[in-house]
Gaussian input, Z-matrix of N, CA and C with variables (Angstrom, degrees):
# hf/3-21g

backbone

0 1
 N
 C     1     B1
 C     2     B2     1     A1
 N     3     B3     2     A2     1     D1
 C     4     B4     3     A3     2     D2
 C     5     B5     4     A4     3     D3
 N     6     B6     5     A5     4     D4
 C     7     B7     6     A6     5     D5
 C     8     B8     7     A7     6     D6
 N     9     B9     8     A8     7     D7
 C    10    B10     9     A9     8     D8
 C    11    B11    10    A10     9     D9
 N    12    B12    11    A11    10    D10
 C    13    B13    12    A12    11    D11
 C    14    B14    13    A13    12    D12
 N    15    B15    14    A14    13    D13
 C    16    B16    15    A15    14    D14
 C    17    B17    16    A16    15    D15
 N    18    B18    17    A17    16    D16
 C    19    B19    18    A18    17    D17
 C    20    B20    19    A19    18    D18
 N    21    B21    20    A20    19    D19
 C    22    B22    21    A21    20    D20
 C    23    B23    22    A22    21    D21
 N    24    B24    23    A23    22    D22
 C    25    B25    24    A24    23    D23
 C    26    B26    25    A25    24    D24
 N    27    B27    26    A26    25    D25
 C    28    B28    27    A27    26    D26
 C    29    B29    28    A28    27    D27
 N    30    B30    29    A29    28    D28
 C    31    B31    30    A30    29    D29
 C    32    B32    31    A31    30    D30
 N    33    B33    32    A32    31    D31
 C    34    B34    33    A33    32    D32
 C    35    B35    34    A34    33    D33
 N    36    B36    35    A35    34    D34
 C    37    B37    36    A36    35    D35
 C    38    B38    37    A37    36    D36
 N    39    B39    38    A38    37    D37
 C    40    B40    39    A39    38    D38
 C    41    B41    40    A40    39    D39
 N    42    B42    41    A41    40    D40
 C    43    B43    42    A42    41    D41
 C    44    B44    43    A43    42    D42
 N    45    B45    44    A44    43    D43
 C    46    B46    45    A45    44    D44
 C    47    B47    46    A46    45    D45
 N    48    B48    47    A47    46    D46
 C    49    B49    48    A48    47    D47
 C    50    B50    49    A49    48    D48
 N    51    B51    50    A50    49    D49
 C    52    B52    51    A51    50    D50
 C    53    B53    52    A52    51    D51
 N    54    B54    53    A53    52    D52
 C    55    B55    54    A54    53    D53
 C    56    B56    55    A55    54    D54
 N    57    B57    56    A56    55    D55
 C    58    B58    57    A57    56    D56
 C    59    B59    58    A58    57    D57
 N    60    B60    59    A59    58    D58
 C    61    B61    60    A60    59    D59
 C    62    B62    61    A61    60    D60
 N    63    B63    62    A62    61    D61
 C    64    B64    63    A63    62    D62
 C    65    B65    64    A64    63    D63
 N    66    B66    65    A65    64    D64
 C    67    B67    66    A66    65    D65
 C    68    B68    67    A67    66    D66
 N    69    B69    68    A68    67    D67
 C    70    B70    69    A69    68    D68
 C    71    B71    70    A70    69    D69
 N    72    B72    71    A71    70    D70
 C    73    B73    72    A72    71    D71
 C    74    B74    73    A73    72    D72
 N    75    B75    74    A74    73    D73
 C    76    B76    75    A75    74    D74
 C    77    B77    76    A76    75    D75
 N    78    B78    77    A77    76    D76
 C    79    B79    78    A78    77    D77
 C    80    B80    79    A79    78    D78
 N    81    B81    80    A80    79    D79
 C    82    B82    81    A81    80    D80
 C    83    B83    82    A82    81    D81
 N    84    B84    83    A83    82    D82
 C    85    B85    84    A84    83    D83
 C    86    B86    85    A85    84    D84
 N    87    B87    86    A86    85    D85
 C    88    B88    87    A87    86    D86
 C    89    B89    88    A88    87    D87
 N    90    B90    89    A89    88    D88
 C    91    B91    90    A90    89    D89
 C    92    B92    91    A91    90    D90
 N    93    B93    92    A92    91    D91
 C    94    B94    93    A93    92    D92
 C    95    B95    94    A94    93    D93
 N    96    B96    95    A95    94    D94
 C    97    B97    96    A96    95    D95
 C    98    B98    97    A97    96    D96
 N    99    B99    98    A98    97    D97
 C   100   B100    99    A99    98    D98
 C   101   B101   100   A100    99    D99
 N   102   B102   101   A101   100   D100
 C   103   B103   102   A102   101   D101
 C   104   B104   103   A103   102   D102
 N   105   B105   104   A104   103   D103
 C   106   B106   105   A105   104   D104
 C   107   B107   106   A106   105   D105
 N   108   B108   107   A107   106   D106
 C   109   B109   108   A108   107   D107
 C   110   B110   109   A109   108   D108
 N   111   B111   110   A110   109   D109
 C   112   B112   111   A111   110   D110
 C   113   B113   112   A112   111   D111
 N   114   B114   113   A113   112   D112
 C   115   B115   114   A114   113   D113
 C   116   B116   115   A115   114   D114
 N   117   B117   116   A116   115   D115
 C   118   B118   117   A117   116   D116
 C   119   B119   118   A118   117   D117
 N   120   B120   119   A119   118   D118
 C   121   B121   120   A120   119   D119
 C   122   B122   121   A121   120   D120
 N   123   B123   122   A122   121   D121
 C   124   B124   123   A123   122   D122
 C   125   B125   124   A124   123   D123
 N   126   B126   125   A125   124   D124
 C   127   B127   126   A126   125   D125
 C   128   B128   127   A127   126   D126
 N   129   B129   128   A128   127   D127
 C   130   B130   129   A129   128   D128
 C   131   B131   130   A130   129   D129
 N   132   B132   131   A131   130   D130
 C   133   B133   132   A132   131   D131
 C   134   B134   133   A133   132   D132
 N   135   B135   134   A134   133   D133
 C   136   B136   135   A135   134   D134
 C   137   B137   136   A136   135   D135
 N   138   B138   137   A137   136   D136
 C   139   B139   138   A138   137   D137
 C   140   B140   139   A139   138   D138
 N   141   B141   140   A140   139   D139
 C   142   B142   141   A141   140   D140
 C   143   B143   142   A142   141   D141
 N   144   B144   143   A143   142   D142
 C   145   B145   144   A144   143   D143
 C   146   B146   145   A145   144   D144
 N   147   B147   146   A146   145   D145
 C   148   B148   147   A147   146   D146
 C   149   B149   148   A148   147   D147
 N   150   B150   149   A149   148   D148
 C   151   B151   150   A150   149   D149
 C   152   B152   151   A151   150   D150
 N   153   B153   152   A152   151   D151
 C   154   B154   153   A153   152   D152
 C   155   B155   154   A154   153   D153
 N   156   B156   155   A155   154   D154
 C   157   B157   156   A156   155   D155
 C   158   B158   157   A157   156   D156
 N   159   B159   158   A158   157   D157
 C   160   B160   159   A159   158   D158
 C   161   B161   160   A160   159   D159
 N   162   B162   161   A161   160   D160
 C   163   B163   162   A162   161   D161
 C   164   B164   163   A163   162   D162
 N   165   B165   164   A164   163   D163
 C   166   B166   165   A165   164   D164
 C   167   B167   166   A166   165   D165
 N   168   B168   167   A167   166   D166
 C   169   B169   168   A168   167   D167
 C   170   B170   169   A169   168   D168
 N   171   B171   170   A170   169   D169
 C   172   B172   171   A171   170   D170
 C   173   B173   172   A172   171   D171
 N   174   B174   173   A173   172   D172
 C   175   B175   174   A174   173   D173
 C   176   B176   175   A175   174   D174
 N   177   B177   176   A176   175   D175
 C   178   B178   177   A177   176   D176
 C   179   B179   178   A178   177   D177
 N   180   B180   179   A179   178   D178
 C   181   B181   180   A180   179   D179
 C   182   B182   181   A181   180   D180
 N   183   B183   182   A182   181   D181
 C   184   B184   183   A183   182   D182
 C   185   B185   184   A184   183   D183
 N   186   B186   185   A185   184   D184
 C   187   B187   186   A186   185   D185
 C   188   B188   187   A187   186   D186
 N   189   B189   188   A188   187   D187
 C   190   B190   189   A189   188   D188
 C   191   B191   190   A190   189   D189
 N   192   B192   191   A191   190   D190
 C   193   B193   192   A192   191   D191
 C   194   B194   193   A193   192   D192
 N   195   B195   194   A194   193   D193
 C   196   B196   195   A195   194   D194
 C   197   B197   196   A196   195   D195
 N   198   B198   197   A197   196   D196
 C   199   B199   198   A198   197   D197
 C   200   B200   199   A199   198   D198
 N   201   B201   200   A200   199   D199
 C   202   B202   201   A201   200   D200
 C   203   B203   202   A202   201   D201
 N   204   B204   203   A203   202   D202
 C   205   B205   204   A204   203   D203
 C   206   B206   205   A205   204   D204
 N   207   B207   206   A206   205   D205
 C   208   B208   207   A207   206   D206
 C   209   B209   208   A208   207   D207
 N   210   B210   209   A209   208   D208
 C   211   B211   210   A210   209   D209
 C   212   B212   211   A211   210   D210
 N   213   B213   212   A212   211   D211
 C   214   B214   213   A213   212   D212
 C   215   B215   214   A214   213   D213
 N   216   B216   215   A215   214   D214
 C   217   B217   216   A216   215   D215
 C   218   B218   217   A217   216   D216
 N   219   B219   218   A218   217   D217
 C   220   B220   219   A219   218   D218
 C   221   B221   220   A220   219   D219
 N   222   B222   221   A221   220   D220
 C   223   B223   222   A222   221   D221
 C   224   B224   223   A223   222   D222
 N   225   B225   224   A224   223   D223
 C   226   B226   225   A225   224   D224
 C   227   B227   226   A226   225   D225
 N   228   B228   227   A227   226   D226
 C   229   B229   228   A228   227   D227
 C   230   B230   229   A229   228   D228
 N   231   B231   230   A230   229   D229
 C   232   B232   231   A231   230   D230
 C   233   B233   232   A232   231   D231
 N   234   B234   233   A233   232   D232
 C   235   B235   234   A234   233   D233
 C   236   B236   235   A235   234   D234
 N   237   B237   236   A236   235   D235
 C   238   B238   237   A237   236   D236
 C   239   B239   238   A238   237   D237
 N   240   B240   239   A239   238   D238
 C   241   B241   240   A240   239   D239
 C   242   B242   241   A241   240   D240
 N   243   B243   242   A242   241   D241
 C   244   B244   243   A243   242   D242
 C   245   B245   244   A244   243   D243

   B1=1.4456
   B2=1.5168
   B3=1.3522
   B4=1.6035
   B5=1.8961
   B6=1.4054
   B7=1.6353
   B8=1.4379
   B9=1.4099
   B10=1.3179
   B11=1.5243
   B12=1.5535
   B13=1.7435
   B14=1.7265
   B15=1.4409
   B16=1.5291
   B17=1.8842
   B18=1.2913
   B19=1.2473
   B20=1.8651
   B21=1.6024
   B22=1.5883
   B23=1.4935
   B24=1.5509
   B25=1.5189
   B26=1.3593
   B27=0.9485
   B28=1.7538
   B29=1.1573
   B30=1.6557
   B31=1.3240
   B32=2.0333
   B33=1.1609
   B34=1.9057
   B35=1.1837
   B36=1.1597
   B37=1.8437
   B38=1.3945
   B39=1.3348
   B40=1.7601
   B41=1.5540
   B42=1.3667
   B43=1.4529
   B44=1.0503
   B45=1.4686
   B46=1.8427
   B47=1.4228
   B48=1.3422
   B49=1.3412
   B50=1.6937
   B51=1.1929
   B52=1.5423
   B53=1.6115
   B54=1.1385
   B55=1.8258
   B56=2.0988
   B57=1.3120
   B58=1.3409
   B59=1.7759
   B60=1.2814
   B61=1.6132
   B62=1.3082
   B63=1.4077
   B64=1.7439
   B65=1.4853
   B66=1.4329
   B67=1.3337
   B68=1.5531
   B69=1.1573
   B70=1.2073
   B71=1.9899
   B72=1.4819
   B73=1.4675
   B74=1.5742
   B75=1.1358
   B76=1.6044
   B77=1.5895
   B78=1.3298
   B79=1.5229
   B80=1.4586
   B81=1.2677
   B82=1.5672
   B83=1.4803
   B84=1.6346
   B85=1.2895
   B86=1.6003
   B87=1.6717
   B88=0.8971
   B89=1.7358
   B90=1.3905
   B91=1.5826
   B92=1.4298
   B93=1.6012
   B94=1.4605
   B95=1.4867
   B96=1.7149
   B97=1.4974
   B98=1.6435
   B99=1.6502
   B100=1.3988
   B101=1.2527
   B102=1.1114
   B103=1.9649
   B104=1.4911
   B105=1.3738
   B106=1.5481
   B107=1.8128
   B108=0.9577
   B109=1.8553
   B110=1.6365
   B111=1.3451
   B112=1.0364
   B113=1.7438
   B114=1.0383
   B115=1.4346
   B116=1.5027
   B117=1.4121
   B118=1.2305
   B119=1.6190
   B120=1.1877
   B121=1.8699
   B122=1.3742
   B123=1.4791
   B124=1.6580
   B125=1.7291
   B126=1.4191
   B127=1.3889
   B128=1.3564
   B129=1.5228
   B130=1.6688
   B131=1.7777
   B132=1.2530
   B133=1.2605
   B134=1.9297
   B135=1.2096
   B136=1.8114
   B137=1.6066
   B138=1.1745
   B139=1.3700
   B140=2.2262
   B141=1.3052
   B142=1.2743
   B143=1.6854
   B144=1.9871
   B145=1.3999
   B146=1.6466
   B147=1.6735
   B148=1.1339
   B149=1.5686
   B150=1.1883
   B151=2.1043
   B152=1.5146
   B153=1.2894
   B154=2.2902
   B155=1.4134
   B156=0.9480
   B157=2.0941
   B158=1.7112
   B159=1.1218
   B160=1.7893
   B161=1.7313
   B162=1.2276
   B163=1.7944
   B164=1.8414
   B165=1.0294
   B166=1.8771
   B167=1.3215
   B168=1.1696
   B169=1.5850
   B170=0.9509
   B171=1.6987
   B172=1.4322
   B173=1.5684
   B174=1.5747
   B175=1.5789
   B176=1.8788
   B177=1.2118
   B178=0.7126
   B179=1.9020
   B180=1.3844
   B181=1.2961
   B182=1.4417
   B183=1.6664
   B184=1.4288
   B185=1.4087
   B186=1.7990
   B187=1.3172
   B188=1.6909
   B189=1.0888
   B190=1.6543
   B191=1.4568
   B192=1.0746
   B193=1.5601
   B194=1.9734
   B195=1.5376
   B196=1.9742
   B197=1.6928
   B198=1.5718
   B199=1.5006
   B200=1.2471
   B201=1.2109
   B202=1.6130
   B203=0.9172
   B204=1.5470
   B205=1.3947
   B206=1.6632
   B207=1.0682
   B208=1.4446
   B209=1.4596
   B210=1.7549
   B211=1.5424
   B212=1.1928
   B213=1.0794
   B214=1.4190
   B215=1.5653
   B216=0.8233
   B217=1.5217
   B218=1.6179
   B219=1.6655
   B220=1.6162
   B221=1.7275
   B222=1.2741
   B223=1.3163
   B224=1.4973
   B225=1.1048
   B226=1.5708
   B227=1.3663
   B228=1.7901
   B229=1.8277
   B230=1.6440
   B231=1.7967
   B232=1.2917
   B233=1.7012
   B234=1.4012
   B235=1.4544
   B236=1.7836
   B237=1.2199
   B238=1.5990
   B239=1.8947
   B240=0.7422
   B241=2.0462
   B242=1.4801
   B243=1.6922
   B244=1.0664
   B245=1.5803
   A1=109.03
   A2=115.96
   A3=108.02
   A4=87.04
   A5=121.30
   A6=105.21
   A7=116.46
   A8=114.49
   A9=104.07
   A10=147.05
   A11=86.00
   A12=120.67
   A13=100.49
   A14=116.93
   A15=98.19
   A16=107.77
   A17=121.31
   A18=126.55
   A19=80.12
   A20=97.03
   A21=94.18
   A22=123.17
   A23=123.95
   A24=110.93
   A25=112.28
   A26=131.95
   A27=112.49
   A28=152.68
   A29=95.30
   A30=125.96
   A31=125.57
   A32=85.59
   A33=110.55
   A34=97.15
   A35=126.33
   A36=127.28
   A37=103.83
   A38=103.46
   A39=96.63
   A40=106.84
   A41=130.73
   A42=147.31
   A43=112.62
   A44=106.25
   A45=129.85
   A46=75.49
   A47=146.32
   A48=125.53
   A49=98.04
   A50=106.52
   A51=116.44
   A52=113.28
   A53=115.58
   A54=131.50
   A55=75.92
   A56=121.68
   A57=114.24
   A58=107.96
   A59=111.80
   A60=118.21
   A61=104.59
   A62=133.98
   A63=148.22
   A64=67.95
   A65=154.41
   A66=125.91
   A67=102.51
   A68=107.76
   A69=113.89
   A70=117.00
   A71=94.03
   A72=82.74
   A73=114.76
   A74=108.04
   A75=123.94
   A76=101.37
   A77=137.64
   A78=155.58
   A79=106.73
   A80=153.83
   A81=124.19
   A82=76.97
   A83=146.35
   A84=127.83
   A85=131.01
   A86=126.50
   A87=93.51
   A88=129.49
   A89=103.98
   A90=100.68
   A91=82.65
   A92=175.60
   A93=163.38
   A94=83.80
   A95=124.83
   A96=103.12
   A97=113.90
   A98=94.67
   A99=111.55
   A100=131.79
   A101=109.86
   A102=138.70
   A103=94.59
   A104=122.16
   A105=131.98
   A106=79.86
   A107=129.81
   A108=115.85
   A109=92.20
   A110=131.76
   A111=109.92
   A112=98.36
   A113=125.26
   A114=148.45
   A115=91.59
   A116=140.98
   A117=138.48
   A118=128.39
   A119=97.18
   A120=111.81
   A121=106.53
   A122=130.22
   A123=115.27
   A124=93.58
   A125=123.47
   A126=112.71
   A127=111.79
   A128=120.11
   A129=145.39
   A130=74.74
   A131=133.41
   A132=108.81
   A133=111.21
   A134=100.79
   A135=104.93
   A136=113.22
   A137=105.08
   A138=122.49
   A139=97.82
   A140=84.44
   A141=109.98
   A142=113.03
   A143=96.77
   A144=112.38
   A145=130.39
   A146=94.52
   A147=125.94
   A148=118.44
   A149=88.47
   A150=110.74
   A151=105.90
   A152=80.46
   A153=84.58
   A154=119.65
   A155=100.19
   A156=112.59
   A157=112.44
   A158=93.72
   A159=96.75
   A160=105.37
   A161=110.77
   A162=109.06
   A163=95.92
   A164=118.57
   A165=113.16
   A166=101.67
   A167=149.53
   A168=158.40
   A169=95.43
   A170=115.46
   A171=123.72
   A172=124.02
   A173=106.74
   A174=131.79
   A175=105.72
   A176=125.66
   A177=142.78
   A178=128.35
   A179=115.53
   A180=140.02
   A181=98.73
   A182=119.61
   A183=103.53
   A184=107.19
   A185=118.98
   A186=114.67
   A187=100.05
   A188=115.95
   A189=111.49
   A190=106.66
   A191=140.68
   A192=124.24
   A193=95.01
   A194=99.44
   A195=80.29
   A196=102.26
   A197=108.20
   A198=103.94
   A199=127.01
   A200=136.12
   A201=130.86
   A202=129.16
   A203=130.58
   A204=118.91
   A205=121.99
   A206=118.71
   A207=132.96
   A208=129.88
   A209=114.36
   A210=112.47
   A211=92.72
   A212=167.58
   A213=146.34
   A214=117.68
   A215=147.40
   A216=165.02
   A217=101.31
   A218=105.11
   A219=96.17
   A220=109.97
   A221=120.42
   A222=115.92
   A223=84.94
   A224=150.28
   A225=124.36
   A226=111.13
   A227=122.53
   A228=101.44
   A229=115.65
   A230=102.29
   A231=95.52
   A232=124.40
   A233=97.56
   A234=99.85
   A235=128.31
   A236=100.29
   A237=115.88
   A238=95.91
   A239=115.22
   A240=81.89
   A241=84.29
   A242=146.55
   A243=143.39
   A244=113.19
   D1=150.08
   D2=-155.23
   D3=-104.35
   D4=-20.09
   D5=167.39
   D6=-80.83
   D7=2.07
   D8=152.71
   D9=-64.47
   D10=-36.84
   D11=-173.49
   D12=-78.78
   D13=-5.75
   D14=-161.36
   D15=-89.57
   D16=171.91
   D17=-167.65
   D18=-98.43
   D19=146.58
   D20=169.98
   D21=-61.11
   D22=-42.99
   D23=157.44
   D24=-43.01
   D25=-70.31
   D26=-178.63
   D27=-52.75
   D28=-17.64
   D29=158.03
   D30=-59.11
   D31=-48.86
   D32=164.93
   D33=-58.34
   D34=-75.57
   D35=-161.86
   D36=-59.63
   D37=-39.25
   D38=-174.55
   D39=-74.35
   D40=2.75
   D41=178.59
   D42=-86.69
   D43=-41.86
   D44=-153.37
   D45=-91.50
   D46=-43.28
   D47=-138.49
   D48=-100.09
   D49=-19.16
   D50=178.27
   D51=-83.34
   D52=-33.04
   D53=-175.58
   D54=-73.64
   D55=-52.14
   D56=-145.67
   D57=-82.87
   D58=-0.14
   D59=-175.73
   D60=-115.85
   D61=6.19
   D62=-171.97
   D63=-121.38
   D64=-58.44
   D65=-147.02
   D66=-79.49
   D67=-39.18
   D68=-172.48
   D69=-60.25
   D70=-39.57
   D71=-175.38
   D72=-103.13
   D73=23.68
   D74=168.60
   D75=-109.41
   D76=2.08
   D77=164.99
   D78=-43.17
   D79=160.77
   D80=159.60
   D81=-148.18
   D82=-44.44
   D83=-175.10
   D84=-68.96
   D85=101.55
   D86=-155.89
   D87=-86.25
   D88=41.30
   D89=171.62
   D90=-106.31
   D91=-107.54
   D92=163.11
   D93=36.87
   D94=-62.34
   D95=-137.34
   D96=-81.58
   D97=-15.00
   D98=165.82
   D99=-68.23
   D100=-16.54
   D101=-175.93
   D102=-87.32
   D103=-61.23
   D104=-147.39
   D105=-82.92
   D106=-46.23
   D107=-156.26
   D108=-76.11
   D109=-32.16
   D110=-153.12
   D111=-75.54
   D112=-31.84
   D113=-159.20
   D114=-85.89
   D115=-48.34
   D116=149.22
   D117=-28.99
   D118=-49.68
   D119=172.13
   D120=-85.67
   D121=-21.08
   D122=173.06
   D123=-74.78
   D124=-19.23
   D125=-163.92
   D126=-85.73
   D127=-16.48
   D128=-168.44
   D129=-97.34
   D130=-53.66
   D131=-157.82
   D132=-80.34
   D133=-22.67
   D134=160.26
   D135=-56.25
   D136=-40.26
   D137=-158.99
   D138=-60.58
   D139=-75.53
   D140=-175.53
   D141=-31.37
   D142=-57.82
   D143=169.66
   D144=-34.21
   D145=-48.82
   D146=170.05
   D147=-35.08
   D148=-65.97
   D149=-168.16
   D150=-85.20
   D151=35.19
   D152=-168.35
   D153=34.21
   D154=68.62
   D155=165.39
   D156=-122.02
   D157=21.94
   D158=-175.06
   D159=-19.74
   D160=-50.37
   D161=-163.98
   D162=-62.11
   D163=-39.37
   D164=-178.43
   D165=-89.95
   D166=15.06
   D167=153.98
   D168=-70.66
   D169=-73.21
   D170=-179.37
   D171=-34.18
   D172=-68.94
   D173=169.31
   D174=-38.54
   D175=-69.75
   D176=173.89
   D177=-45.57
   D178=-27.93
   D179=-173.87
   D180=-97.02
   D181=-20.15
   D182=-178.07
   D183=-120.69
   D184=-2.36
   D185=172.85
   D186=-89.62
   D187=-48.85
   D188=-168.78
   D189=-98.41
   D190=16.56
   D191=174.87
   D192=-126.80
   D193=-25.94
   D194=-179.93
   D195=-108.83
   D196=-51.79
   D197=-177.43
   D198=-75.59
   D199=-41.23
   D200=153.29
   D201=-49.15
   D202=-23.09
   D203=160.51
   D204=-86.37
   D205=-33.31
   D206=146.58
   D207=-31.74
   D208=-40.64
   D209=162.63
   D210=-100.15
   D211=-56.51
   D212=154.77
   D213=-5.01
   D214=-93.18
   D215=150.33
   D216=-5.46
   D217=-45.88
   D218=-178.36
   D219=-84.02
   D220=-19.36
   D221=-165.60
   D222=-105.18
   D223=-24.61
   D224=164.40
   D225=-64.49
   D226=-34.85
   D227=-178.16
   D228=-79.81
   D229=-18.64
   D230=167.30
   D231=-55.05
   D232=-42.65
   D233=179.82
   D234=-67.78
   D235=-34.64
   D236=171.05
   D237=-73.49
   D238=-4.02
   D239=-175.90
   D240=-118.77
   D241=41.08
   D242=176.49
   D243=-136.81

């Protein structure tokens, strides 16, 4: 069983990352949903770090924690001031 094999830090994150993707898609506002994903992908990017994947930590820390919330954020105020 692979939750046997896990280190207890990884066990938490892999908790944190599951508590953090039920938050996310129970979200309904989407400036919240832009807040909650980005904080979701720093938690995929702990995660990753974790299980030694540093290079997709990396990848991952700059697609979902700076640029997805960033075109997110811009295409929701585009849409609200129209």
């Amino acid at each position: 069983m692979i939750v046997a094999t896990l280190v207890p830090l990884q066990a938490t994150i892999l908790a944190l990352v599951g508590i953090g993707a039920t938050v996310l898609i129970l979200t309904r506002d989407p400036l919240r949903m832009t807040i909650v994903s980005g904080v979701y992908g720093w938690l995929l990017t702990l995660l990753f770090f974790v299980l030694s994947a540093p290079d997709v930590a990396l990848s991952m820390l700059v697609v979902s924690c700076v640029g997805y919330p960033v075109i997110l954020l811009v295409a929701v105020t585009r849409s609200r001031n129209k």
